[in-house]
C-alpha positions in Angstrom: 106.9 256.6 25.3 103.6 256.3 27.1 105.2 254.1 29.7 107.7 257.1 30.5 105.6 259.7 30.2 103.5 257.4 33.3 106.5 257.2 35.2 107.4 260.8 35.2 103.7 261.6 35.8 103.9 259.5 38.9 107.2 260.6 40.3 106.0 264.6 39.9 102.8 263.4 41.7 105.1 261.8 44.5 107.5 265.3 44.6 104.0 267.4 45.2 102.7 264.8 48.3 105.9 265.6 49.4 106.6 269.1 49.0 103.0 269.2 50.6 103.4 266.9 54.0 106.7 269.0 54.5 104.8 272.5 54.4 102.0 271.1 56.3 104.4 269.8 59.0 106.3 272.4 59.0 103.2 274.7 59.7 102.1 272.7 62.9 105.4 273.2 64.3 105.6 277.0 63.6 103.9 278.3 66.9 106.0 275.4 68.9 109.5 277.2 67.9 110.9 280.1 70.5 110.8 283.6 68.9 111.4 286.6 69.4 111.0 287.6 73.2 110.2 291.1 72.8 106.6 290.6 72.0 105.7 289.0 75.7 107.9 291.2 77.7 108.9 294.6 78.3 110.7 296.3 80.7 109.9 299.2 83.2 111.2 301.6 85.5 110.5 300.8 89.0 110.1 297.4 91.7 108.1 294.5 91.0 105.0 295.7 93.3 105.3 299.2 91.3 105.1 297.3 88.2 102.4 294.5 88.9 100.0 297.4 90.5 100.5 298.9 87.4 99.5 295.9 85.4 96.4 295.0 87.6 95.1 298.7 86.9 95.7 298.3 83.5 93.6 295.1 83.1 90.9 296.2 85.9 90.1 299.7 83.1 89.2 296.8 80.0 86.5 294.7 82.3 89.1 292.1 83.0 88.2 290.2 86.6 91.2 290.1 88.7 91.7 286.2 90.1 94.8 285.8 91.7 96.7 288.8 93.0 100.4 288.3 94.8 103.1 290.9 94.7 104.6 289.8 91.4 101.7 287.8 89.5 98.2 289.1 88.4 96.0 286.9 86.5 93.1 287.7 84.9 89.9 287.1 83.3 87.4 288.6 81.0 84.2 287.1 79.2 83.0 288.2 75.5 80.4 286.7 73.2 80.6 287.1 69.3 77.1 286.4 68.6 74.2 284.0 70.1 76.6 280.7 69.8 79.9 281.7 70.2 81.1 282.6 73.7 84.9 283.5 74.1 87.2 283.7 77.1 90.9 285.5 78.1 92.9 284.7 80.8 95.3 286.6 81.0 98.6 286.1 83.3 101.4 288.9 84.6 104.6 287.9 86.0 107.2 291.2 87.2 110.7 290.1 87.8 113.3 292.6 88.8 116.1 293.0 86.1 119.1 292.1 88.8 119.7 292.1 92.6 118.6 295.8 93.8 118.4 297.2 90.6 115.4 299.7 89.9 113.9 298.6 86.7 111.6 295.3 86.3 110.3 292.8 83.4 106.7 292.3 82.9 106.2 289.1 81.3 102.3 288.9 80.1 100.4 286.1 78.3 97.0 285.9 76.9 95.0 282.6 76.8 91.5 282.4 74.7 89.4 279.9 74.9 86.4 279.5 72.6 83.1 277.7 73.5 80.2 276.9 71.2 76.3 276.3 72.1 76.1 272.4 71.6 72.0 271.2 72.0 71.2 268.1 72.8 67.6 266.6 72.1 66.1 264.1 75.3 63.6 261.3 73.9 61.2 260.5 76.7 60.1 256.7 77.8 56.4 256.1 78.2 55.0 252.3 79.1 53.4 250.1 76.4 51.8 247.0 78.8 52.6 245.0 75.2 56.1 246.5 74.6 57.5 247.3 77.5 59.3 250.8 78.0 59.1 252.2 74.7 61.5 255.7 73.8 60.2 258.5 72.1 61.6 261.7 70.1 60.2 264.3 72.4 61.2 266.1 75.4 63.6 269.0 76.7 66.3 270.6 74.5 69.2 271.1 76.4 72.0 273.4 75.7 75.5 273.6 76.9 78.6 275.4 76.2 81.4 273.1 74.7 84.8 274.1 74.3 86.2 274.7 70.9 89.4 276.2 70.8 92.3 277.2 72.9 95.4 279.3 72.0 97.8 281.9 73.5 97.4 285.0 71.5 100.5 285.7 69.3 99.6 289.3 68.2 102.0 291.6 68.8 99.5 294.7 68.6 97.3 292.8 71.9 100.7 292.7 74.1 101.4 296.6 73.2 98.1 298.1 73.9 98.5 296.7 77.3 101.7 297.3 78.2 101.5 300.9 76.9 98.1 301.1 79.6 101.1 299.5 82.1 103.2 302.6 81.5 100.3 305.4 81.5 99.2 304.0 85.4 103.1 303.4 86.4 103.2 307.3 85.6 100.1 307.8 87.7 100.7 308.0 91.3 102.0 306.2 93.8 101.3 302.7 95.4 99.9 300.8 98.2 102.7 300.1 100.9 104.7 303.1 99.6 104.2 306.4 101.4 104.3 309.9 99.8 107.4 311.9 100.0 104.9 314.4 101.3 104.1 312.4 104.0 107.3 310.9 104.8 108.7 314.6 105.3 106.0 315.4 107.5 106.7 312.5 110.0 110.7 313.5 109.8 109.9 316.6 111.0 106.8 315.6 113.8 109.6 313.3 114.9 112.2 316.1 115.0 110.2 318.8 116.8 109.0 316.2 119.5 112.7 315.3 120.5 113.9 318.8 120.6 111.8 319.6 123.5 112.4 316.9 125.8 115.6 317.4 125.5 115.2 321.3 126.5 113.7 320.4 129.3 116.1 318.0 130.5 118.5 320.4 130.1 116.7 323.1 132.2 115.8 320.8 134.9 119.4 319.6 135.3 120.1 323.4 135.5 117.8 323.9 138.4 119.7 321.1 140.5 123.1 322.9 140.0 121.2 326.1 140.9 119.8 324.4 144.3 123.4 322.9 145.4 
């Protein structure tokens, strides 16, 4: 009796390791399965240089540090510290790709890398010579610290990616772009351009009268 009661003991025991490696595995390849897209992307109204201004005002109002900057890519930096030891880092990347050939709407794909660094200190003996020892080692010197890196992930929240694309929409809405004159503007030189041909051809028309009038 006690010898099955061991043996069922032993094969529950083996069911738990089990169960256990499986959940664990299946936990570390959770953020390596492809998802949902709609929490990277969204779509806008508007050309990729519209869009990608947009995004590049967006991060420029939250501190970010803009270090690349080409028609359809932004990318992005800012630098935060949770207290005296932990220093944190986001880059953060912008892609805009037009939705089709000449259409008027664009997908902003965005991403979000933090890295964390902790203050790592490091104790440097100093070596004095002993004519009877040699070079002899002791536990005194300079402390020196340095940031190590910690961590690194892509941020998954949802909430992060909304916040900014909803900042996205609010400058898209703004005003107009660099490279892309006001309609004001554009009327004005139509008509500047108008009024100066009008003229000249008045006055070749008069002048072409005055020959006619002198044969």
């Amino acid at each position: 009796m006690s010898r099955r009661i061991l043996v069922l003991s032993s094969l529950c025991l083996s069911l738990m390791l089990g169960a256990c490696s499986t959940a664990s595995k299946n936990a570390a390849l959770q953020h390596e399965e492809f998802g949902e897209s709609g929490v990277f992307t969204r779509s806008f109204p508007g050309t990729e240089q519209s869009a990608c201004e947009a995004a590049r005002r967006a991060l420029l109002s939250q501190g970010y540090v803009i270090s690349d900057w080409k028609p359809a890519i932004i990318k992005g930096r800012r630098k935060y510290q949770h207290d005296a030891e932990v220093h944190a880092e986001i880059e953060f990347n912008v892609v805009c790709v037009a939705d089709s050939k000449g259409s008027n709407s664009t997908t902003v794909f965005a991403n979000a890398v933090r890295d964390r660094y902790s203050l790592k200190k490091s104790n440097t003996s100093a070596s004095i010579g002993v004519s009877a020892l040699g070079s002899v080692s002791l536990p005194f010197g300079s402390t020196d610290d340095a940031l190590v890196k910690v961590a690194s992930e892509t941020i998954p929240t949802g909430q992060f990616y909304n916040q900014f694309f909803d900042l996205v929409e609010r400058y898209l809405d703004a005003k107009t772009y660099p490279n892309e004159p006001e309609p004001e503007k554009k009327e004005a030189e139509k008509k500047e351009t108008g009024s100066d041909s009008k003229p000249g051809a008045a006055s070749a028309g008069s002048a072409e009268a005055e020959n006619h009038g002198d044969d």
